[in-house]
VEXDREN-2710 file (C-alpha; in Angstrom, 1 decimal):
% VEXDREN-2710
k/r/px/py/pz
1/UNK/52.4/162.9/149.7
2/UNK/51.9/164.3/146.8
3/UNK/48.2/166.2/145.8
4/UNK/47.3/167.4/142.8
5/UNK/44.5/170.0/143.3
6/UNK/40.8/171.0/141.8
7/UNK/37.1/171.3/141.6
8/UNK/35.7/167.6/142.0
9/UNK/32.0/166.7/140.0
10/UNK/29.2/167.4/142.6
11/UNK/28.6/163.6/142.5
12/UNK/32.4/162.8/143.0
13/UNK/31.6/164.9/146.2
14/UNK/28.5/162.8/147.4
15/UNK/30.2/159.9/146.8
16/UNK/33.3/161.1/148.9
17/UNK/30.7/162.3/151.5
18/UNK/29.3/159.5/151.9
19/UNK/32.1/156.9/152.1
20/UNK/32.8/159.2/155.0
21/UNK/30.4/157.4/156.7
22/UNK/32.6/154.4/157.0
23/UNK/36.0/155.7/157.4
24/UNK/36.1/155.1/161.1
25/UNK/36.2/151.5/160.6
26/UNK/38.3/151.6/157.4
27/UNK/41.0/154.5/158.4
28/UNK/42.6/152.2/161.0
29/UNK/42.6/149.0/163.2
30/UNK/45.4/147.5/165.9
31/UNK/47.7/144.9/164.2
32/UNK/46.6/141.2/165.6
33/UNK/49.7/140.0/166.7
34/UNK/48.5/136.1/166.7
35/UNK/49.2/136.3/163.3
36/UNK/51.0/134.1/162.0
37/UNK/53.7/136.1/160.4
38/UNK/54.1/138.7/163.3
39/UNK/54.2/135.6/165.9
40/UNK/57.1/134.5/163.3
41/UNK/58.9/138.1/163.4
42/UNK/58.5/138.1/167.0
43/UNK/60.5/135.2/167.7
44/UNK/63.1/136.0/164.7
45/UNK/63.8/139.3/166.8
46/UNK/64.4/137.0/170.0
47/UNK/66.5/134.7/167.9
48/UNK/68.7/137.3/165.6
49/UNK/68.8/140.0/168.3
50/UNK/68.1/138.8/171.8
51/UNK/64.9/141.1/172.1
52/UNK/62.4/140.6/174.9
53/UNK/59.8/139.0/172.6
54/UNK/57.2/140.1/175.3
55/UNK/59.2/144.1/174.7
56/UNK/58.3/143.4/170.8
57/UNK/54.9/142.1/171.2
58/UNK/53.8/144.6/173.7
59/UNK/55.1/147.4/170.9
60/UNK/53.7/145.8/167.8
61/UNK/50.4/145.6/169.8
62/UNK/50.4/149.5/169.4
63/UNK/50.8/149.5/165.8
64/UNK/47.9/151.0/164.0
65/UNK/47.5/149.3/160.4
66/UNK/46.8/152.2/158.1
67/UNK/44.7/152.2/154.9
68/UNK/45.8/155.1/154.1
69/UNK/49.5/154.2/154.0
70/UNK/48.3/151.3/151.4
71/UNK/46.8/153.6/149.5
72/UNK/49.9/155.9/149.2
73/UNK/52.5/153.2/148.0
74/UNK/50.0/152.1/145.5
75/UNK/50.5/155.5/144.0
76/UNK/54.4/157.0/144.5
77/UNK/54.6/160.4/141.8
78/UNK/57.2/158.5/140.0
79/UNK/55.3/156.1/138.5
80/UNK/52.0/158.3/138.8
81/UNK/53.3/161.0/137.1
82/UNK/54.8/162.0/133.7
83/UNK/58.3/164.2/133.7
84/UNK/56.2/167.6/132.5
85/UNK/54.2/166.9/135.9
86/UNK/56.7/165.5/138.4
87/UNK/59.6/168.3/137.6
88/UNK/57.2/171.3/138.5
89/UNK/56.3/169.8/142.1
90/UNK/60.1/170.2/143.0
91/UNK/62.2/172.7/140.6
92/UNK/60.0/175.6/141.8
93/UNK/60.6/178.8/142.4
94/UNK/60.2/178.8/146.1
95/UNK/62.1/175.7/146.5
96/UNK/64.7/177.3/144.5
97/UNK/64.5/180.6/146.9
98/UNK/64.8/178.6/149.8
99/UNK/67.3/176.6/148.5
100/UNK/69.0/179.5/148.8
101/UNK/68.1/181.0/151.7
102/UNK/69.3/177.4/153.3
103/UNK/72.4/178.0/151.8
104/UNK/73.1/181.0/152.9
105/UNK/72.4/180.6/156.6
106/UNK/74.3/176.8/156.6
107/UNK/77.0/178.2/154.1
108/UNK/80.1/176.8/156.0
109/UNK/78.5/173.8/157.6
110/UNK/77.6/172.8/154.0
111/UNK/81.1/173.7/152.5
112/UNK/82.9/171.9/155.2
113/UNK/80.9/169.0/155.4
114/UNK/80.5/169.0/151.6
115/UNK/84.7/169.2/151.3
116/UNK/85.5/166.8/153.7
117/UNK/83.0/163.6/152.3
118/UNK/84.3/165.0/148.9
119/UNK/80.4/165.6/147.6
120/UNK/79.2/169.1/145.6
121/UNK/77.1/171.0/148.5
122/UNK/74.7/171.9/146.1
123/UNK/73.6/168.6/145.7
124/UNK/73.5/168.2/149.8
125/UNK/71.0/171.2/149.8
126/UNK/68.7/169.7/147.2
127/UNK/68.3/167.0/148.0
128/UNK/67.1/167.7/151.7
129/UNK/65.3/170.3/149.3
130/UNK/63.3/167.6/147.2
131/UNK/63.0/165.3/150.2
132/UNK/61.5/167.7/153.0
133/UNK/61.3/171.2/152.1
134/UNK/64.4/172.0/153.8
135/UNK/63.1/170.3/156.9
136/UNK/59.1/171.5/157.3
137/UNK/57.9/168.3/155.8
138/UNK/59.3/165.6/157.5
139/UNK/55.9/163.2/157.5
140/UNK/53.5/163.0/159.9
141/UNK/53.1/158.9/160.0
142/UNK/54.3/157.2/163.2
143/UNK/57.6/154.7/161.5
144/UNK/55.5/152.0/163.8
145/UNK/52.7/152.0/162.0
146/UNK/54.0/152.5/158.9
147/UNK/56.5/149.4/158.8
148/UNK/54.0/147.3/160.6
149/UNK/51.2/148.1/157.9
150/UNK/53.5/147.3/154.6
151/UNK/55.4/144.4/156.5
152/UNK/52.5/142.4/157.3
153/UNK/49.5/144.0/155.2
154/UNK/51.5/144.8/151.6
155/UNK/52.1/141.8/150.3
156/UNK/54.1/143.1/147.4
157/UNK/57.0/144.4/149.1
158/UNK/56.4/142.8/152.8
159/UNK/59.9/140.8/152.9
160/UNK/61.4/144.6/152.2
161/UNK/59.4/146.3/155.0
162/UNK/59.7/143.6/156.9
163/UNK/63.7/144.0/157.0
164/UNK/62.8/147.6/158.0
165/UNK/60.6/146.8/160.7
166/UNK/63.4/144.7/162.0
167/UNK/66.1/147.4/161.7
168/UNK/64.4/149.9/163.3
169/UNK/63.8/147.9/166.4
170/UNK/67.6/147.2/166.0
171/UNK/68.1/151.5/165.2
172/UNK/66.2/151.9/169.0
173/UNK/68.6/150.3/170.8
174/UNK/71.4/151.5/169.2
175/UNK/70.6/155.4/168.8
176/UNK/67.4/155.8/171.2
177/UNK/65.2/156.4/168.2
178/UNK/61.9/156.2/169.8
179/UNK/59.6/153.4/168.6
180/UNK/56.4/154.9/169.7
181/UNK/57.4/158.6/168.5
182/UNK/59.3/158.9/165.8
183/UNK/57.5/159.7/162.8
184/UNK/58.1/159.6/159.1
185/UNK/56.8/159.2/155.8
186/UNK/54.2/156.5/154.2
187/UNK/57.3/154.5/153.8
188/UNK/59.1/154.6/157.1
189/UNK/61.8/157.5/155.9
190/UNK/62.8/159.4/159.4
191/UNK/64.4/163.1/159.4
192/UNK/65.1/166.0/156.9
193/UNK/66.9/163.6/154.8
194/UNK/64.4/160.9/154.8
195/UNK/66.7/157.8/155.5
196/UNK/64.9/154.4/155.8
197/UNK/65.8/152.4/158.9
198/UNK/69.0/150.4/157.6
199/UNK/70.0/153.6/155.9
200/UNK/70.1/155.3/159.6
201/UNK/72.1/152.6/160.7
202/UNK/74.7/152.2/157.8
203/UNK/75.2/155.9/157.1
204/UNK/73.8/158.4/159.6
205/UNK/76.5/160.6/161.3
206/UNK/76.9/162.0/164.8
207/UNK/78.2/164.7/163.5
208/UNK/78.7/167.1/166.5
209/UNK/79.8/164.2/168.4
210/UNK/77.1/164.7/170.8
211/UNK/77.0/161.2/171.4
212/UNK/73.1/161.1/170.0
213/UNK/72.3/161.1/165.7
214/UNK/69.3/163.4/165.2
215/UNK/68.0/163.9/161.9
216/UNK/65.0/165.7/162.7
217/UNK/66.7/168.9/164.3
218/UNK/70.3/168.6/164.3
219/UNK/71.3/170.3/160.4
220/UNK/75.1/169.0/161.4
221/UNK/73.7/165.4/161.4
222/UNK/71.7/165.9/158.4
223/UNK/74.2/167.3/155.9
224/UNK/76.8/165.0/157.0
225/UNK/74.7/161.8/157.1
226/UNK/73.2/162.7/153.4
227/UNK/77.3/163.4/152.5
228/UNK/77.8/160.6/153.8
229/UNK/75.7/158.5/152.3
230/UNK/76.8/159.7/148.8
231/UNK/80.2/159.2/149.6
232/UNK/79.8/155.4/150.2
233/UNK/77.6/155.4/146.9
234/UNK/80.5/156.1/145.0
235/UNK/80.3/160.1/144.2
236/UNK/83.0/161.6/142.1
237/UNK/83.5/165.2/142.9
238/UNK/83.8/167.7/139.9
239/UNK/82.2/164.8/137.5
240/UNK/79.2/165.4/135.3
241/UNK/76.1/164.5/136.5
242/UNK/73.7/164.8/133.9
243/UNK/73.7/166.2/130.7
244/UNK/70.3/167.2/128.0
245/UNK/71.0/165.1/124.7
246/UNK/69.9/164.9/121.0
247/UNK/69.6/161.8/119.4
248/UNK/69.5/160.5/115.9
249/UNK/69.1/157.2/116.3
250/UNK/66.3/154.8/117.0
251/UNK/66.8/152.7/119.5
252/UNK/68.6/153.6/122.8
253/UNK/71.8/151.6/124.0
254/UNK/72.3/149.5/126.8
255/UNK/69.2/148.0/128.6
256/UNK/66.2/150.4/129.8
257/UNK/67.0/149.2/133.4
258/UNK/68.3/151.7/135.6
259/UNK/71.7/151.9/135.6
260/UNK/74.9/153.0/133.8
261/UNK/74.6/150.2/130.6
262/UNK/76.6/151.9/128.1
263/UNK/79.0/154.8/127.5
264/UNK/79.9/157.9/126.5
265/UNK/81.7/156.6/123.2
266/UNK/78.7/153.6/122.3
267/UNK/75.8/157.1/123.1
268/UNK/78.0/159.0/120.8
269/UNK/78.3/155.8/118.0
270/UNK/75.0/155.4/118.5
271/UNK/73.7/159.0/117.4
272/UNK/73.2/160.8/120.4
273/UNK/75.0/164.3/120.7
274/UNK/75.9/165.7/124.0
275/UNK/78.5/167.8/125.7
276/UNK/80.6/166.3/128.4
277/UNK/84.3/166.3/130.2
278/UNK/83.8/162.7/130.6
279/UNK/85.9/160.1/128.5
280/UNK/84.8/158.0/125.9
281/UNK/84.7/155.0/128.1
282/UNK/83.1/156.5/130.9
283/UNK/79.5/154.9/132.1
284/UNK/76.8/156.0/131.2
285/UNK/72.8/155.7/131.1
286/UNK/70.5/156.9/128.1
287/UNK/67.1/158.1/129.4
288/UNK/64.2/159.2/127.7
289/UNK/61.7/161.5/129.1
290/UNK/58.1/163.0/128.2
291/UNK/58.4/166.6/128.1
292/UNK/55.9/169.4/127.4
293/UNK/56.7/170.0/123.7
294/UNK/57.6/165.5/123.3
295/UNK/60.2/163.5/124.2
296/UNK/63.2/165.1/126.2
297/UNK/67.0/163.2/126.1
298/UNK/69.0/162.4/128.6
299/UNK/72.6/161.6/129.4
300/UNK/73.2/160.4/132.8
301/UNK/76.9/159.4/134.1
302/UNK/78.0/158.3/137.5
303/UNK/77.2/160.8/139.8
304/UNK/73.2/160.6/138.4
305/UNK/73.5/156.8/139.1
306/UNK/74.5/157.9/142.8
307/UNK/71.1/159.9/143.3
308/UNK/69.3/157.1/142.0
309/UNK/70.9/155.1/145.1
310/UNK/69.1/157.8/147.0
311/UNK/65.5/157.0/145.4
312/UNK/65.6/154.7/142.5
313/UNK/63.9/156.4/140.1
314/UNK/65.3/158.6/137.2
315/UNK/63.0/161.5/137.3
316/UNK/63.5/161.7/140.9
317/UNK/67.5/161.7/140.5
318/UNK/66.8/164.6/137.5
319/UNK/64.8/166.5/139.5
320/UNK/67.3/166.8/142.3
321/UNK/70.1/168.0/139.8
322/UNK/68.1/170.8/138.2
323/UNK/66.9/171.7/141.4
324/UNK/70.7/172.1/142.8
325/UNK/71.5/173.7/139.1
326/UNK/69.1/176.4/140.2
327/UNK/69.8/177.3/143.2
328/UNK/73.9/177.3/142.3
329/UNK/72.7/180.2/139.5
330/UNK/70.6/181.7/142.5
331/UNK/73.8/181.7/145.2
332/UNK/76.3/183.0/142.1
333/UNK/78.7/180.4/143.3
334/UNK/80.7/178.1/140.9
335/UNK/78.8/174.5/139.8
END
């Protein structure tokens, strides 16, 4: 979660103060699991999976329905935020440090894993850099009451969590992931890499065969899983992954969806100046960013697109390539 920090108006503090007063009833309650809709997931979980419903129930019973976690998803940085605010929270100068130090310590695990998926290990390091600090901030929500909350209290995106609330009860009995334990963030993300539940079961790796995937402690898990994951996403090594752009034009090409809606050759026709070992007809996505000094220009190509499969947000994806930019020029080893 992000926090941005300073003084708060004296009556901004009495107000806070005093809503403290009912935060016990409104920080958390027990999910009812006569509803309607968790009656309904129950038996679907029966039905799909052949789960004990009376297993499920008895879990879902424990589920604490946070306000807290509402409160977060209402708010993610990447829509929050503006690019001048968002970059400085994770291309830092610590995180860049300790993007090398990581490095360093993990240098062949990262090498070999990143040679044999076939994915730069630079992006491998930032990324777990970006999504945990390297590990130390791996969330501190139970997944339970997480999933439970936005599944059956989020209406926006409930038939999303919902599949994740499913999938996880599926991830327990496949990997021993611990329903009542495991923790994660606002959003149900488990581990140093911050996989969802259907991510853990589509792309997490047992890595040092050890018959058990742990992506809270086990660094071979984690680098291979995140490799892993880019690999099926479709990562060309030695591509382009982003390059900074000038444009003359007025309007950008290809739709302002995310995705790679143009190319190289249309940016180019189009006005837009930008180096790049990439052919004419290679994909490509024009993005537009508010920067310190006004509006900063972006070319993205396939390899950006692949971050965004990671979180699907562009300043998120950005962030994660300057980030492992940085701490290439900190390491003095070849991009």
């Amino acid at each position: 979660m992000i926090k941005i920090n300073g003084r708060l108006p004296t009556r901004l503090l009495a107000g806070m103060l005093a809503s403290l007063l009912l935060a016990p009833a409104l920080h958390a309650r027990s999910l009812d699991t006569d509803k309607d809709d968790v009656v309904s997931f129950i038996a679907e979980m029966h039905d799909k999976h052949g789960l004990d419903p009376e297993m499920v129930r008895t879990t879902l019973a424990q589920a604490e329905i946070k306000q807290g976690i509402l409160d977060a998803i209402s708010k993610p940085a990447e829509r929050a935020l503006k690019w001048f605010e968002y970059r400085p929270i994770f291309v830092t100068e610590k995180r860049i440090s300790q993007g090398h130090e990581f490095w360093d310590t993990n240098h062949d695990l990262v090498t070999r894993i990143g040679e044999e998926y076939g994915v730069a290990p630079q992006v491998l390091v930032a990324i777990v850099g970006v999504e945990t600090y390297y590990g130390r901030i791996t969330g501190g929500h139970r997944v339970l009451d997480a999933l439970s909350t936005l599944a059956f209290e989020y209406p926006p995106r409930s038939k999303f969590f919902r599949k994740q609330l499913e999938e996880f009860f599926v991830l327990s009995g496949e990997s021993g992931v611990d329903l009542l334990s495991a923790t994660g963030s606002y959003a149900g993300a488990m581990g140093s890499p911050q996989f969802i539940p259907s991510s853990f079961r589509a792309y997490a790796v047992d890595e040092d065969g050890d018959g058990r995937i742990d992506l809270w402690n086990n660094w071979q898990d984690v680098i291979a899983s995140v490799a892993n994951y880019f690999k099926a996403h479709g990562w060309h090594q030695g591509e382009d992954v982003a390059v900074r752009a000038t444009r003359k034009g007025k309007t950008i090409p290809g739709s302002r969806e995310l995705g790679l809606k143009t190319t190289v050759g249309a940016l180019r026709a189009a006005g837009w100046k930008f180096d790049t070992t990439l052919g004419e007809d290679a994909p490509a996505m024009a993005i537009k960013l508010q920067g310190v000094n006004g509006p900063e220009y972006w070319v993205g190509f396939n390899n950006f697109y692949v971050i965004t499969r990671y979180n699907h947000s562009v300043m998120y994806a950005l962030a994660v390539h300057q980030l492992s930019r940085e701490i290439v020029h900190r390491t003095k080893l070849p991009e």
